[in-house]
C-alpha positions in Angstrom: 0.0 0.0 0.0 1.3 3.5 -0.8 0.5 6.1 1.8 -1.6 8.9 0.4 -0.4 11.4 -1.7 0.3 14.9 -0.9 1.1 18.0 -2.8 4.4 18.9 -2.7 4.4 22.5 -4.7 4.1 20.2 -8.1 1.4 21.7 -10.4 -0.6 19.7 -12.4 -2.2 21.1 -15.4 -5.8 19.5 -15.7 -7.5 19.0 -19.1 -4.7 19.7 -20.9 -5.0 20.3 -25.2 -3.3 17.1 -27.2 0.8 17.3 -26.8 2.1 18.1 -30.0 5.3 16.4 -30.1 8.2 18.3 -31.4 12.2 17.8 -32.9 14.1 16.1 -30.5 16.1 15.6 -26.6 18.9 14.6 -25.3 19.6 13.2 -21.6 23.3 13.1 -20.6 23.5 10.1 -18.6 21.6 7.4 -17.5 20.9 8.0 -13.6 17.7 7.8 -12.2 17.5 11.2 -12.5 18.1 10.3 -16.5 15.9 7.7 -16.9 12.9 9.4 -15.9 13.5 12.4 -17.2 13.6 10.5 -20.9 10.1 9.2 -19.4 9.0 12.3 -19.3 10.5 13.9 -22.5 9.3 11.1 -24.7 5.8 12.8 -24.1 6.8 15.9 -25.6 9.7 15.0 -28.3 9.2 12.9 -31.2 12.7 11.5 -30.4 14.2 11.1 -27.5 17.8 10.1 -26.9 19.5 8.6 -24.1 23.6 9.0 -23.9 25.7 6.9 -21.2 29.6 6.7 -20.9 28.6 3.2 -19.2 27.6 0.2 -20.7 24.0 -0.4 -19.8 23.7 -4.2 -18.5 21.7 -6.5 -21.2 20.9 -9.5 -19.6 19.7 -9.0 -16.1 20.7 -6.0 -13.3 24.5 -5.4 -12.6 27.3 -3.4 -11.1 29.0 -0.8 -13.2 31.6 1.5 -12.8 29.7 5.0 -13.7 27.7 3.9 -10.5 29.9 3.2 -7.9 27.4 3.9 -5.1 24.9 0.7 -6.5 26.7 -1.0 -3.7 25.2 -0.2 -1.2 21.6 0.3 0.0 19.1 2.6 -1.6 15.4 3.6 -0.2 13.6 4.6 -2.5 10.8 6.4 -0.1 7.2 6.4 -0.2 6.8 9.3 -1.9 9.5 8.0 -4.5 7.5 4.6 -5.1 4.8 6.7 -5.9 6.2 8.9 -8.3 7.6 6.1 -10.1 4.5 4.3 -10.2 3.0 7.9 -11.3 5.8 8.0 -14.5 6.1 4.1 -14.5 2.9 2.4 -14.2 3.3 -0.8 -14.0 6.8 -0.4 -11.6 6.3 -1.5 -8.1 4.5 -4.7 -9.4 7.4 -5.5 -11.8 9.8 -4.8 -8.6 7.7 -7.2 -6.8 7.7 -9.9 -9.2 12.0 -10.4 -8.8 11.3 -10.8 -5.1 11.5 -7.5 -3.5 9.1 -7.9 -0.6 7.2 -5.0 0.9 7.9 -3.9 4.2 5.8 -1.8 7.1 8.7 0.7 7.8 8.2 -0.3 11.6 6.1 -3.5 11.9 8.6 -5.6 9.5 11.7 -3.1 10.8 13.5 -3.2 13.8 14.7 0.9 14.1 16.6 2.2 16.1 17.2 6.5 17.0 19.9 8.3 19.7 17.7 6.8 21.8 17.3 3.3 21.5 14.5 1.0 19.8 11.5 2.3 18.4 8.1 0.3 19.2 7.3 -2.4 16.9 3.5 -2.2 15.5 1.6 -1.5 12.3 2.6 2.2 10.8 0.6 2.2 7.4 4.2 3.5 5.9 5.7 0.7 3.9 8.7 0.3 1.8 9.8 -2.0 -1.5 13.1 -3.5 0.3 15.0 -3.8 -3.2 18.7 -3.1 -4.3 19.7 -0.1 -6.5 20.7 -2.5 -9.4 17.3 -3.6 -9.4 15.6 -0.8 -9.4 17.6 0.9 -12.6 16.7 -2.4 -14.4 13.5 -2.3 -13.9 13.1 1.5 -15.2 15.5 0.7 -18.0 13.7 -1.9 -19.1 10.2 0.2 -19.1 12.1 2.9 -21.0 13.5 0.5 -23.6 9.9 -0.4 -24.8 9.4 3.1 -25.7 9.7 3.6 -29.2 10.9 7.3 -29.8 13.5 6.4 -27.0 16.9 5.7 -28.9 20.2 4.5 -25.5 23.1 5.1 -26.7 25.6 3.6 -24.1 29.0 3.5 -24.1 29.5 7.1 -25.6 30.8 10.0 -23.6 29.8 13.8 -24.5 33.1 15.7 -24.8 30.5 19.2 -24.7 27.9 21.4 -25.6 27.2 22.4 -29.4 25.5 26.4 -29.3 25.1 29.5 -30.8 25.8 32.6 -28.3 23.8 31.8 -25.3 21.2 29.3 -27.0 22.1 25.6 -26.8 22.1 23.5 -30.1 22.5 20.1 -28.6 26.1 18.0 -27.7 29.6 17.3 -29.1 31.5 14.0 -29.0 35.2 13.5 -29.4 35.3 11.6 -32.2 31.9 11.5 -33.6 29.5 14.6 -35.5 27.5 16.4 -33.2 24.0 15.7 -32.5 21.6 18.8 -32.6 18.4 18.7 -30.2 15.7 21.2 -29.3 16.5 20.7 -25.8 19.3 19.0 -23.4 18.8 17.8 -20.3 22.0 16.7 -17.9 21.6 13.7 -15.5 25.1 12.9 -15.5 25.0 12.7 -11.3 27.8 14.4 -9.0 30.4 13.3 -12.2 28.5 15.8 -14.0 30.8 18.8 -15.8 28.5 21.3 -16.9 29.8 24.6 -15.3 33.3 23.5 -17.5 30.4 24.2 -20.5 28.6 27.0 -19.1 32.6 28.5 -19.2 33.3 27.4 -22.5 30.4 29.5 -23.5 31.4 32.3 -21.5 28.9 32.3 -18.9 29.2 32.1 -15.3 29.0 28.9 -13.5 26.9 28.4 -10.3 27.9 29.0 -6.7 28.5 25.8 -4.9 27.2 24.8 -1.5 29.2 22.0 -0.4 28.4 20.5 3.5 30.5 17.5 3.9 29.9 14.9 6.8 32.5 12.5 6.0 30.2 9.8 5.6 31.5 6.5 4.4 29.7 2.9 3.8 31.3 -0.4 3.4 28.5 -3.0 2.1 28.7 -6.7 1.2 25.7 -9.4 0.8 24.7 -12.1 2.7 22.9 -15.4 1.6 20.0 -15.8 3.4 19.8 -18.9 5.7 16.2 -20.9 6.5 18.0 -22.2 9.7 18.4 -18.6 10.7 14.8 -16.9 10.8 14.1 -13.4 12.5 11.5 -11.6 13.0 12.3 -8.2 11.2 13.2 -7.6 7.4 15.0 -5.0 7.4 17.0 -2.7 10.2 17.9 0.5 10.7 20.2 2.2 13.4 21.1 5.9 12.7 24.8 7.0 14.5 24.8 9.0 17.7 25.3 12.1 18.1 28.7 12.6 18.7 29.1 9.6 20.8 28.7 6.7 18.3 29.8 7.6 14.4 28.7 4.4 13.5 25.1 3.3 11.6 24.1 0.4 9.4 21.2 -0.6 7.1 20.3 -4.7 6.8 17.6 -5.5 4.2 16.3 -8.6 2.9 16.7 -7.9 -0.7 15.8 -9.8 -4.0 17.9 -13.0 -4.8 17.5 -14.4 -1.2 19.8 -12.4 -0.2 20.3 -9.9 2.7 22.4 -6.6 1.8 24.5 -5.3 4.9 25.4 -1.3 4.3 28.0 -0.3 7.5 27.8 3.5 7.9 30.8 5.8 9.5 30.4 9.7 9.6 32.3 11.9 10.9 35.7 10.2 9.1 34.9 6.8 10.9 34.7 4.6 7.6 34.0 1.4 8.1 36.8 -1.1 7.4 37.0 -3.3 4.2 38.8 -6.3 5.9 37.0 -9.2 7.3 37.7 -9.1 11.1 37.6 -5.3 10.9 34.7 -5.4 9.0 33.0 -7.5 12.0 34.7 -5.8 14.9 32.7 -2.4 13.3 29.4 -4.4 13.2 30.1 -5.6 16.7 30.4 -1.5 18.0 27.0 0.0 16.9 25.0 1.2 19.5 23.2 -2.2 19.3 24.6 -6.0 19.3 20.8 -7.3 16.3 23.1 -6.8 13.3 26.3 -8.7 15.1 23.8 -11.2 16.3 21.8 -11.7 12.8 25.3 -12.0 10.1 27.1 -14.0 12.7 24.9 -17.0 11.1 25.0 -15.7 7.4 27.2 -16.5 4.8 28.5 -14.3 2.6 27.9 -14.3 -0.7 29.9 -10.9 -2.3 33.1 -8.9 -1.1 33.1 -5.9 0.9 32.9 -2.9 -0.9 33.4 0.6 0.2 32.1 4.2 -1.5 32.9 7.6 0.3 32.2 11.0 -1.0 29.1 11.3 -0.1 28.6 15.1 0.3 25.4 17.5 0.1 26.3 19.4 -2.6 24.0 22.1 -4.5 25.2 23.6 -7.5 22.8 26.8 -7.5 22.0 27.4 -11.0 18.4 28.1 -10.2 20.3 31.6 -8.9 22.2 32.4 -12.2 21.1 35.4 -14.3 22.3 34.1 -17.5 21.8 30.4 -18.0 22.1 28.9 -21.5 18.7 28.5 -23.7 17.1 25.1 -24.0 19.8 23.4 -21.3 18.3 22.0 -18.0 20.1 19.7 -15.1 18.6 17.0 -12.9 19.3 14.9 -10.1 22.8 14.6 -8.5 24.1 17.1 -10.9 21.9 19.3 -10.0 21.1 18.8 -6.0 23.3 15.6 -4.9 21.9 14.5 -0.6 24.0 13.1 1.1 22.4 9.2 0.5 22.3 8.5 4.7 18.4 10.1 4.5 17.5 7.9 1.3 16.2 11.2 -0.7 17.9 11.2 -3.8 16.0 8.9 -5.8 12.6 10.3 -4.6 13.8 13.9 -5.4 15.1 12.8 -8.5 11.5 11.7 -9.0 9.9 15.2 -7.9 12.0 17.0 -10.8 11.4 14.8 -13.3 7.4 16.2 -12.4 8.7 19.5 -12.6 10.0 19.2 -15.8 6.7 17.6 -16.7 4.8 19.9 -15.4 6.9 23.2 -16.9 7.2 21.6 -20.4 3.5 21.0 -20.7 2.8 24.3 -19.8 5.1 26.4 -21.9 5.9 23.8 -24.3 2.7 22.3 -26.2 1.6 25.4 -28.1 3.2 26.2 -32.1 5.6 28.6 -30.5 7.2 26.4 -27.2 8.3 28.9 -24.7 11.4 26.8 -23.8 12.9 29.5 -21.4 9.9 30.0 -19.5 9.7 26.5 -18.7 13.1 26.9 -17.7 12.4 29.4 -15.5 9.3 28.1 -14.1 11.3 24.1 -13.6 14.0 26.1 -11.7 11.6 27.6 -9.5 9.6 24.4 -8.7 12.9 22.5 -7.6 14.2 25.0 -5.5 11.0 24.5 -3.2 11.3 21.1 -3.5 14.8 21.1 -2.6 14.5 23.4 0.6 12.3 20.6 3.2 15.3 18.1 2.2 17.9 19.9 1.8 17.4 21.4 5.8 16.7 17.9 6.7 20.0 16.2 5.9 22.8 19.1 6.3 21.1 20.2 9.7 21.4 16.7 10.6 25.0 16.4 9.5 25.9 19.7 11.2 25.6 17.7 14.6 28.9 16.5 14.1 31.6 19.1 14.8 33.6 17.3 12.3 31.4 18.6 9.2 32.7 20.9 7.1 31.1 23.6 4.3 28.5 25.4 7.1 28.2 25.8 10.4 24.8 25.6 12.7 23.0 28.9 12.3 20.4 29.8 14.6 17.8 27.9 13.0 19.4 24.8 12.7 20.5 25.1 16.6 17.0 25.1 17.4 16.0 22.4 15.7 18.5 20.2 17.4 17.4 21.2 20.8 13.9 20.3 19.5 14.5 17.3 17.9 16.9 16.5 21.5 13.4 16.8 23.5 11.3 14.5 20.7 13.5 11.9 20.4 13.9 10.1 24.0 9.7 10.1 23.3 10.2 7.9 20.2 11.2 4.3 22.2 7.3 4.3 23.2 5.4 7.4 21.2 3.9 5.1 18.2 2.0 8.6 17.0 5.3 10.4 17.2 7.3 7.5 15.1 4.2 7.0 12.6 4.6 10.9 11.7 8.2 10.9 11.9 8.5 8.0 8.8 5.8 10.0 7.2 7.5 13.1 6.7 10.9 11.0 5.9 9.0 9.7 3.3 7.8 13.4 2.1 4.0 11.9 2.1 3.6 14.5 5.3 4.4 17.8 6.5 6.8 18.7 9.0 4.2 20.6 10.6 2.7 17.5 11.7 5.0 16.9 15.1 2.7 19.9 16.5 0.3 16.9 16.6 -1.5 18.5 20.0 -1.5 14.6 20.9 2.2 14.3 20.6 2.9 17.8 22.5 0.4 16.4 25.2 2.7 13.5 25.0 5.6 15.5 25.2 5.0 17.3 28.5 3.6 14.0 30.3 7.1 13.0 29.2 8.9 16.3 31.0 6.8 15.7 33.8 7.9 12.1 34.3 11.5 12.9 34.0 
């Protein structure tokens, strides 16, 4: 079941006139982000053409090296499963049918916060528990049935063709360009636009960079039937700045379980075995220890770092190229602890929808004031988030890029006074996973039942 959805300052244009489909696109790089955004043009373009430096996987979902991250685990949030299903239909039953079981974020979960385990019960907020591989194979495989969508893998763009300020579409190194009507880049954190946006002679974006020093070192497990639990998944965040350490176990597709160790604050987790283990066997409870002591392993140990909050702000940029958007990571990269990339990656994608079918469906498209309206619709979708997971990081006195403001104080010294009631509020964690999954507002911890419960709390104490 997928929790009901909200508005979240997308507009939908209602009874819209026929799309007349028009010249052609061009995504740079096949990211999520990329993927859907090809979904989206291919309502709008009669051609739509996908470019990846990577070569896409043919016969079932696999590792490769433009994705170095697919690792480790993914969460594609509530909010996210529905937008896919929304560009997708069809999506979550096809990631159902490879084995990816659904999971109640808190019935089928054991969490865990600063301050211990959350109560086990029924939250209505449920999750696809699936790895990243999986989930790019199954949009891939959706996309390659559309038939104005041409992938071209394997190529790398070398730049941007153009004509003063007014994009004409990309440049290989050893190939003839290829003109489009618009470009779009998903090419993730890797991407290199600004180096363009200078070739042109145009100023590149201010960069907001707020570095945690979060590291993950992730291997899988075989699942055993002599081993059963009673959870399919766990979650334990880090401490606060007494334990660096997290982790993520899922039961994932293949009969497998996927094990993601979590260090901030500079404490990676190791890559060797006994290390590996002696990590496991310090987080701030002895489940995960306990459960993969039984487990065999079925993959090496694999480690990613760089996982910065990084916004590149060309929403802010007086002069940005004609008929050139960016998406995703290259656009707004989270740092991948708070699971919000793919979901926001979904949220442009509407954007875009939403700013090309109003501008663009007339005999005279209007490219830049979809532009301008798409840059305005993610910067609102990027604020909620982007407070979320850099105030978060900015706990840790080790976090560079920022410091706490005012703002961002006072929201630790609230979240500090909700958190011991988590271990036995179920009101307070149901709301909590519902605005981590964006299907909520933030506004709903002033729940007067969870402020009654609050003070009964400070009363006790």
């Amino acid at each position: 079941m997928i929790d009901k959805p909200i508005q979240l300052e997308i507009d939908t244009v209602k009874k819209s006139p026929p799309i007349q489909k028009r010249g052609r696109a061009i995504v740079i790089g096949g990211s999520v982000a990329g993927l859907l955004a090809a979904k989206v043009l291919s309502k709008f373009f009669r051609e739509v053409v996908l470019l990846e430096r990577d070569v896409f996987p043919k016969n079932g979902p696999d590792f490769r090296k433009g994705l170095p991250q697919a690792h480790h685990q993914h969460i594609l949030l509530t909010k996210g499963r529905e937008v896919f299903e929304q560009l997708f239909p069809g999506f979550d039953a096809a990631l159902a049918k490879t084995g990816a079981e659904l999971a109640d974020h808190t019935n089928d979960m054991a969490l865990f916060s600063a301050a211990g385990k959350l109560p086990r019960f029924a939250s209505g907020v449920e999750l696809r528990l699936a790895s990243r591989i999986q989930i790019d194979w199954i949009l891939l495989g959706f996309l390659r049935k559309l038939k104005n969508v041409r992938i071209v893998d394997g190529t790398s763009v070398a730049g941007l063709q153009y004509d003063g300020n007014r994009v004409l579409g990309v440049e290989f190194a050893n190939a003839p360009p290829m003109a489009a009507d618009l470009v779009i880049d998903a090419a993730g954190r890797g991407s290199i636009a600004p180096k363009w946006l200078h070739a042109m002679g145009l100023p590149g974006p201010a960069e907001e960079i707020i570095d945690a020093k979060l590291g993950y070192a992730s291997r899988f497990y075989e699942r055993s039937s002599k081993h059963q639990t009673d959870f399919k998944a766990v979650a334990m965040t880090p401490i606060p700045i007494s334990n660096p350490r997290g982790v993520g176990l899922w039961q994932v597709e293949g009969n497998r379980w996927l094990l993601s160790l979590m260090g901030i604050a500079g404490h990676f987790p190791p890559t060797k075995e006994a290390e590996f283990l002696e990590f496991a066997a310090q987080l701030g409870d002895p489940i995960v220890a306990d459960t993969i002591r039984h487990l065999k392993p079925c993959s090496p140990i694999v480690a990613f770092k760089g996982a910065t909050n990084r916004w590149r702000h060309y929403e802010k940029l007086k002069q940005m190229p004609e008929r050139f958007v960016v998406i995703g990571d290259a656009y707004c990269a989270f740092s991948p602890f708070y699971g919000q990339g793919m979901t926001m990656a979904g949220l442009s994608a509407l954007a875009l929808r939403d700013a090309l079918q109003t501008h663009c469906q007339s005999e005279s498209p209007d490219f830049t004031a979809a532009q301008q309206q798409y840059w305005r619709k993610t910067v609102l979708l990027f604020k909620a988030p982007w407070i979320l997971a850099t105030g978060e990081d900015l706990r840790w006195p080790t976090t560079t890029g920022a410091a706490p403001d005012l703002m961002t104080r006072a929201s630790h010294r609230i979240m500090d006074q909700l958190i011991p009631l988590s271990t036995h509020s179920k009101l307070l964690v149901r709301n909590f996973l519902r605005i981590s999954n964006m299907t909520a507002s933030p506004t709903t911890l002033l729940d007067p039942r969870i402020v009654k419960q609050l003070v009964w709390h400070w009363i006790q104490r």
